[in-house]
C-alpha positions in Angstrom: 12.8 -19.4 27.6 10.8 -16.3 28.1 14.4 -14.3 27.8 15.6 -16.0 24.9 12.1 -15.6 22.7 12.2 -11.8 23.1 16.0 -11.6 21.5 15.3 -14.1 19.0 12.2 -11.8 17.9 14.8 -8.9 18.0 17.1 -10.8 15.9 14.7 -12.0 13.5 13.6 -8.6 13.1 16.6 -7.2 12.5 17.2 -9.8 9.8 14.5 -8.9 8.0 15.2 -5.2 8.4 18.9 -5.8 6.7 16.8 -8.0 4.0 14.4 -4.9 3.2 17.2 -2.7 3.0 19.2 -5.0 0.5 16.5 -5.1 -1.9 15.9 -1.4 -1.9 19.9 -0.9 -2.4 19.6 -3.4 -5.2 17.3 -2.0 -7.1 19.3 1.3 -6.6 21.8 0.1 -8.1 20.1 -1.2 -11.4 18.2 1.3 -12.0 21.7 3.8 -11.8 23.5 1.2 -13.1 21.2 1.2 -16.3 20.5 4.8 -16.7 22.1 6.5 -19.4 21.9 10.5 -18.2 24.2 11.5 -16.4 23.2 11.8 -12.3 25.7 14.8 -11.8 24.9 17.9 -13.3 26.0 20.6 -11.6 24.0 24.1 -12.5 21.9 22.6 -14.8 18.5 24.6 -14.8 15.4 23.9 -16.9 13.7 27.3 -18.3 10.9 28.0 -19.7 12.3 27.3 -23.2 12.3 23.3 -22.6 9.1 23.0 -21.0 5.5 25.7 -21.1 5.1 24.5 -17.4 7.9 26.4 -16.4 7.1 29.5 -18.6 3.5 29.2 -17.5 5.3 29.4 -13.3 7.2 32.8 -14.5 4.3 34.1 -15.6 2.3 33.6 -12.6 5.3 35.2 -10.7 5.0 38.1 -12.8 1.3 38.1 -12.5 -0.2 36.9 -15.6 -1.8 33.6 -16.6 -1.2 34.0 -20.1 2.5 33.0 -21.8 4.7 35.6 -23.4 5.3 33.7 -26.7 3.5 30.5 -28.7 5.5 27.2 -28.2 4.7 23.7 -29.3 1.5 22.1 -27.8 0.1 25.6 -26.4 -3.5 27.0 -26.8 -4.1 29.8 -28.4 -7.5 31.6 -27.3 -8.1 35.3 -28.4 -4.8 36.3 -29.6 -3.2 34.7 -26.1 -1.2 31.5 -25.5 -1.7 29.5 -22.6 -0.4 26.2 -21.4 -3.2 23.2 -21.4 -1.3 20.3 -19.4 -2.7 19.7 -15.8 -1.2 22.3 -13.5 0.9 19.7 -11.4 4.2 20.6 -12.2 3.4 24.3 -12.8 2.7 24.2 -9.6 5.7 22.3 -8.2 7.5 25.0 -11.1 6.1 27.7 -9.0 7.3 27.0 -5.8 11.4 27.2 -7.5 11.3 29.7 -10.3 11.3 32.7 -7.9 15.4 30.8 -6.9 16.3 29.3 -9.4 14.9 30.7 -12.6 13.6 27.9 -13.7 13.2 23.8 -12.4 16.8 22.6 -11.4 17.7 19.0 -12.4 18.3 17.7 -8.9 14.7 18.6 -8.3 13.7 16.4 -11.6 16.2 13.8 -10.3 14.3 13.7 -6.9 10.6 13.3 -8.0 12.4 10.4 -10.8 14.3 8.8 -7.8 11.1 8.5 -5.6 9.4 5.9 -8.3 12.0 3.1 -7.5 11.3 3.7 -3.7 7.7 3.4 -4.2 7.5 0.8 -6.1 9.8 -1.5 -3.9 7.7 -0.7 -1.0 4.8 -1.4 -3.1 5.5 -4.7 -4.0 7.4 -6.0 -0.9 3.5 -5.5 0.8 2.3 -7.5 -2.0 5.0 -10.1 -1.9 6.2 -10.0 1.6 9.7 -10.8 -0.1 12.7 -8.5 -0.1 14.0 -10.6 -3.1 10.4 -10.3 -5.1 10.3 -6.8 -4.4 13.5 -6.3 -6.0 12.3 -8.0 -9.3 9.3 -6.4 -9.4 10.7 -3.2 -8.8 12.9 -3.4 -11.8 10.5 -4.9 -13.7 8.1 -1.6 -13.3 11.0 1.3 -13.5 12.9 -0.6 -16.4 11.1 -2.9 -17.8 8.1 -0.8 -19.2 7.4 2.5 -20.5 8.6 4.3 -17.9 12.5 3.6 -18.4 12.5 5.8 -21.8 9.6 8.2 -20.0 11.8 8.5 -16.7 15.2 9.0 -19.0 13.7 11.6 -21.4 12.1 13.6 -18.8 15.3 13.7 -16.8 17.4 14.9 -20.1 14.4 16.8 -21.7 12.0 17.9 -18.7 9.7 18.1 -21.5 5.9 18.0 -20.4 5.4 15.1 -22.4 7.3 12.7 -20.2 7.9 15.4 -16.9 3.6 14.4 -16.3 3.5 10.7 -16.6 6.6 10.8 -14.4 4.4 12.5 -11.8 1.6 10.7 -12.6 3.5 7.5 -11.8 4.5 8.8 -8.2 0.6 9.6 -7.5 -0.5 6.1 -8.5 2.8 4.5 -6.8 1.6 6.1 -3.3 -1.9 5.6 -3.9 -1.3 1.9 -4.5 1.0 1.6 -1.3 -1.4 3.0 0.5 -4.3 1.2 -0.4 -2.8 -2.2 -0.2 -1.6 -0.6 3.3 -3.1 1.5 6.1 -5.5 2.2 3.5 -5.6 6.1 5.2 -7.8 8.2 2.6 -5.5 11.1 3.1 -2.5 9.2 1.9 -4.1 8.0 -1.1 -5.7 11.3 -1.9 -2.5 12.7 -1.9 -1.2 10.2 -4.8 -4.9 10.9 -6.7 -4.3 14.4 -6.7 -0.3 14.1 -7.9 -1.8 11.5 -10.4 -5.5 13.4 -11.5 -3.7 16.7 -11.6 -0.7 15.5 -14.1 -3.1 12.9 -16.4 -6.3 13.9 -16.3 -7.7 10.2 -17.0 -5.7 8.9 -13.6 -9.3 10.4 -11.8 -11.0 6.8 -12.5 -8.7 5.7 -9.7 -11.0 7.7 -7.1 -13.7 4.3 -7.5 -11.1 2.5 -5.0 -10.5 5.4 -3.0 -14.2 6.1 -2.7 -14.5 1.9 -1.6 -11.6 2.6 1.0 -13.3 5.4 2.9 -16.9 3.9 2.9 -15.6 0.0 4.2 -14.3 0.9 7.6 -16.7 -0.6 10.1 -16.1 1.8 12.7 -18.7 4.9 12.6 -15.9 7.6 13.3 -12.9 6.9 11.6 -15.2 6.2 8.8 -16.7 9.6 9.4 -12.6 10.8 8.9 -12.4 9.2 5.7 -15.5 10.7 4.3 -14.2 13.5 5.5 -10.7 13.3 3.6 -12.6 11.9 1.0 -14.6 15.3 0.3 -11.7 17.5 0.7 -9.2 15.6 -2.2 -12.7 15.2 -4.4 -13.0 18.8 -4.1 -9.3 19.5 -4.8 -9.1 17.0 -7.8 -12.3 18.8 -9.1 -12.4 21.9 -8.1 -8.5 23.2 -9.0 -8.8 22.2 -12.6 -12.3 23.3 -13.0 -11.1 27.1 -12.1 -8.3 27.0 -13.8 -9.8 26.5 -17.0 -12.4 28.8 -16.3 -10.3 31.2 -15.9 -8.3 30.2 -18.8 -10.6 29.2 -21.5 -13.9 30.4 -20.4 -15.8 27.1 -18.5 -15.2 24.4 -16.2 -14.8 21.5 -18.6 -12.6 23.3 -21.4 -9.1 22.2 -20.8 -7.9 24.5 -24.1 -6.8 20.7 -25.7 -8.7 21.4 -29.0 -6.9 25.0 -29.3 -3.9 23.9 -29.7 -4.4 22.8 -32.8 -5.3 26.2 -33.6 -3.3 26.9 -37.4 -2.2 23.3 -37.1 -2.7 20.8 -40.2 -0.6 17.5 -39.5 -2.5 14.1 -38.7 -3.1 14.4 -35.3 -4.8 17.7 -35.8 -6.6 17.2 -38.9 -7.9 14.0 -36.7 -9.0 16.1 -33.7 -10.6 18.9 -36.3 -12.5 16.2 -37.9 -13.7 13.3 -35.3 -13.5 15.5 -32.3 -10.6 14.8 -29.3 -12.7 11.6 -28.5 -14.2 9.5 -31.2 -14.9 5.7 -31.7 -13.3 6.6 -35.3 -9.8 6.3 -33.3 -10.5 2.7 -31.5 -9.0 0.4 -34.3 -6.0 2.1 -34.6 -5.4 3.0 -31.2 -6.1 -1.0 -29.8 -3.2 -2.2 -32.7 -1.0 0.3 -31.2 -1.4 -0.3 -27.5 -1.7 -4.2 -27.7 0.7 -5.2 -30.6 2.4 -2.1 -32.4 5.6 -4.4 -33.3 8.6 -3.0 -35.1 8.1 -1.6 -38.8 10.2 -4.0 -41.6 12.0 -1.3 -43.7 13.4 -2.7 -47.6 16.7 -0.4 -48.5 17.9 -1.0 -52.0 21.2 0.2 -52.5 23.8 -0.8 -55.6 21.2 -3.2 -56.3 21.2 -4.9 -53.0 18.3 -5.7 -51.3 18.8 -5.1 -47.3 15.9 -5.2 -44.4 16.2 -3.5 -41.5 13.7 -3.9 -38.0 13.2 -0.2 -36.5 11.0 0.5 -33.5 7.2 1.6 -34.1 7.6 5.6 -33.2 3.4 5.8 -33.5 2.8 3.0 -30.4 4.4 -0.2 -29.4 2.4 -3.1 -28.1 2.2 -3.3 -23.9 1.9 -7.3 -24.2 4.9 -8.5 -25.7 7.4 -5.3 -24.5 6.0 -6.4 -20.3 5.1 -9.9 -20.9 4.7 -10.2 -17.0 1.1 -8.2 -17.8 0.1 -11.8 -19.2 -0.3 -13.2 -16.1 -3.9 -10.9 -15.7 -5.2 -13.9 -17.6 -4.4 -16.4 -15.2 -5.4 -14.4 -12.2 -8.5 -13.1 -13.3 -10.8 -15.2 -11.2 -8.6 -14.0 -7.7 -8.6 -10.2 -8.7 -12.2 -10.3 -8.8 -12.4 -12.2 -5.5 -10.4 -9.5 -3.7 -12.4 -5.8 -3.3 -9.6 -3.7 -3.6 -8.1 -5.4 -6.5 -11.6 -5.8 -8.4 -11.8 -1.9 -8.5 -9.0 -1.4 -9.6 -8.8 -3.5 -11.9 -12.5 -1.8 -13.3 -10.6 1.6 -13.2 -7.4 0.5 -14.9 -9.6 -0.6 -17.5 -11.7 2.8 -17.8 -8.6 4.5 -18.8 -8.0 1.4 -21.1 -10.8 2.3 -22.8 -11.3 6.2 -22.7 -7.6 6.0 -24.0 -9.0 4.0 -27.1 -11.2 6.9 -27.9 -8.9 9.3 -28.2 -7.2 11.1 -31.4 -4.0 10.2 -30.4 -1.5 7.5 -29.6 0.8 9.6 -27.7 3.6 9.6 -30.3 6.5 10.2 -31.3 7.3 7.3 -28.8 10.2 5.3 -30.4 9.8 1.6 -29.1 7.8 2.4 -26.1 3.7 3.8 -25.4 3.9 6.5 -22.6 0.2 6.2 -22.3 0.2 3.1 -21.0 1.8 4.8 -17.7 -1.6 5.5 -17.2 -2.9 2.1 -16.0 -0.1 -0.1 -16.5 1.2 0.2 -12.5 -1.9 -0.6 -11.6 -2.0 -4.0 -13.5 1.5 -4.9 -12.2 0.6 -4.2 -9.0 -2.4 -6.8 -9.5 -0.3 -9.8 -10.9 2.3 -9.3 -8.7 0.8 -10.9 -5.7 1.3 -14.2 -7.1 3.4 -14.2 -10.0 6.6 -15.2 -8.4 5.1 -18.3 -6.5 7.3 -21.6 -6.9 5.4 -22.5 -10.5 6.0 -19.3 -12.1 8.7 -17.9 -10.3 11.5 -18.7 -13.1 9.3 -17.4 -16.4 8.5 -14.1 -14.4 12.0 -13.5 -14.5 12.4 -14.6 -18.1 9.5 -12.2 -18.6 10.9 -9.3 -16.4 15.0 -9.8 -18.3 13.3 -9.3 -21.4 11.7 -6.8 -20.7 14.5 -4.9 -19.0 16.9 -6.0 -21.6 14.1 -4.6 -24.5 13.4 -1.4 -23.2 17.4 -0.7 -22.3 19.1 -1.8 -25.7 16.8 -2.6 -28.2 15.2 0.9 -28.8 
């Protein structure tokens, strides 16, 4: 017996291990399967043209901070233009320009193809289930927000959709890691990839900050604390000079300049509540939580037609990822569990700070890109039990929908 145990552990083992790697090929598969840009594009190079990131990497490289010309969405501060998104991907920029003269797309392709690993891993820690895992996995890269984010930053590289993307792979590791090994460094790694690509992603420190203090022995817990202070001062500290030396103090982020000779809605709002204003919160909860499809009346020869198009100001989270229902039934647990109680308080502090602010985040055909910001989080929070033997068949009714809405229907 003693013999036999061992190589039935082995075998069992190596079961599993074919099982994990299934799941990870399948949603592989899916997600290529369902992806519209092409995956092969030889010499295809992203300039500075496509994305102020880039131009803002050249111009370090030829040392300046500022950008040789005005685009779209840049800040203009005493006759100069600079770029105001979060330096993530001017940083990663930096590091290629100098060989490639600009971003190449197999570098896009990899930081896009790193999201379905992460968030199979992610989930099969939750789930414990290669076949879960699998659905989940799907559910998160093509049935939210993120399948048109992921498929417009992969065609585009615009900043728009290029910084939720990242912001995505800094949440995805944090999560992994805190449902994990729960190693500060690790998840300091995915805050700083999250904090410095969406600036609101920093309320996700509260469980980091619970994560270093909890461990019971007196030095590793000195080790976290120790991580701890380093990422706080990287998350902090980078952004804070950067805009210093930018726009003149710590907490200017040059937002409010780029609206500088600017008179459509979105700047006339910002010019006349401020970036952040309670004015914003009606209109911005309608077009998080329900934003349905606008009815359109065509008359033509003196027929009457209607037509259903997709909201392009903010489509509603709850009915496009109906799995996010669940949160309702598992309120009670998530607040039992430490880990998932604070995240659950910082997913909603970007709910809210998102509600204040003077804009939805459009033009967004069908989809809300904001919602990136938190809505990982919440799946990772109902998918510890939404695919137990009672609700196993309507979370896959929900997830099909959701895959089959976000693929076809807009």
């Amino acid at each position: 017996m003693s013999d036999c145990e061992p190589e039935a552990g082995r075998r069992r083992q190596a079961y599993a291990g074919w099982h994990y790697g299934l799941g990870l090929l399948a949603v592989y598969v899916v997600v290529v399967g369902l992806l519209e840009v092409k995956l092969w594009r030889p010499g295809t190079v992203f300039d500075g043209s496509t994305n102020c990131q880039i131009a803002e990497a050249q111009s370090w490289w030829n040392g300046r901070l500022d950008l040789t010309e005005r685009a779209w969405d840049t800040a203009s501060i005493d006759g100069r233009t600079y770029s105001h998104f979060p330096l993530m991907f001017t940083l990663l920029s930096a590091v290629v320009v100098p060989f490639c003269d600009g971003v190449p797309y197999w570098l896009m392709l990899l930081v896009v193809g790193i999201i379905p690993l992460l968030a199979y891993v992610l989930f099969h820690r939750l789930s414990r289930s290669p076949m879960a895992a699998t659905l989940l996995a799907v559910g998160l890269v093509c049935g939210t927000s993120m399948w048109p984010v992921i498929s417009k930053a992969l065609w585009t590289a615009s900043p728009y959709f290029v910084n939720h993307v990242l912001a995505c792979v800094g949440l995805l590791i944090l999560l992994v890691e805190l449902f994990g090994r729960q190693r500060v460094w690790v998840a300091g790694i995915g805050l700083l990839v999250a904090t410095l690509s969406r600036q609101l992603t920093i309320a996700f420190a509260i469980p980091l900050i619970w994560m270093a203090f909890r461990q019971p022995e007196a030095p590793r817990r000195r080790r976290q604390v120790g991580a701890l202070a380093v990422v706080g001062l990287i998350v902090v500290g980078v952004p804070a000079v950067a805009n210093t030396v930018k726009f003149g103090h710590p907490l200017n982020t040059g937002y409010m300049a780029i609206y500088e000779g600017r008179d459509e809605p979105f700047a006339r709002d910002a010019q006349e509540h401020g970036l952040f204003s309670a004015h914003f919160v009606p209109r911005n909860l309608w077009y998080m939580n329900l934003g349905f499809p606008k009815l359109y009346r065509i008359e033509m020869a003196g027929e009457t037609e209607y037509h259903l198009q997709p909201n392009i100001t903010g489509t509603g989270i709850w009915w496009t990822t109906p799995l996010l229902l669940w949160l309702f039934f598992d309120f009670r647990r998530i607040l039992r569990d430490g880990a998932s109680r604070l995240l659950l308080v910082a997913a909603v502090i970007v709910f809210v700070a998102l509600m204040f602010f003077h804009t939805t985040g459009a033009e967004q055909r069908g989809f809300n890109r904001f919602s990136l910001d938190f809505l990982p989080v919440l799946l990772a929070l109902v998918g510890l039990e939404c695919l137990d033997a009672k609700r196993r068949w309507l979370s896959f009714a929900m997830v099909s929908w959701s895959v089959v809405y976000f693929r076809w229907l807009i």
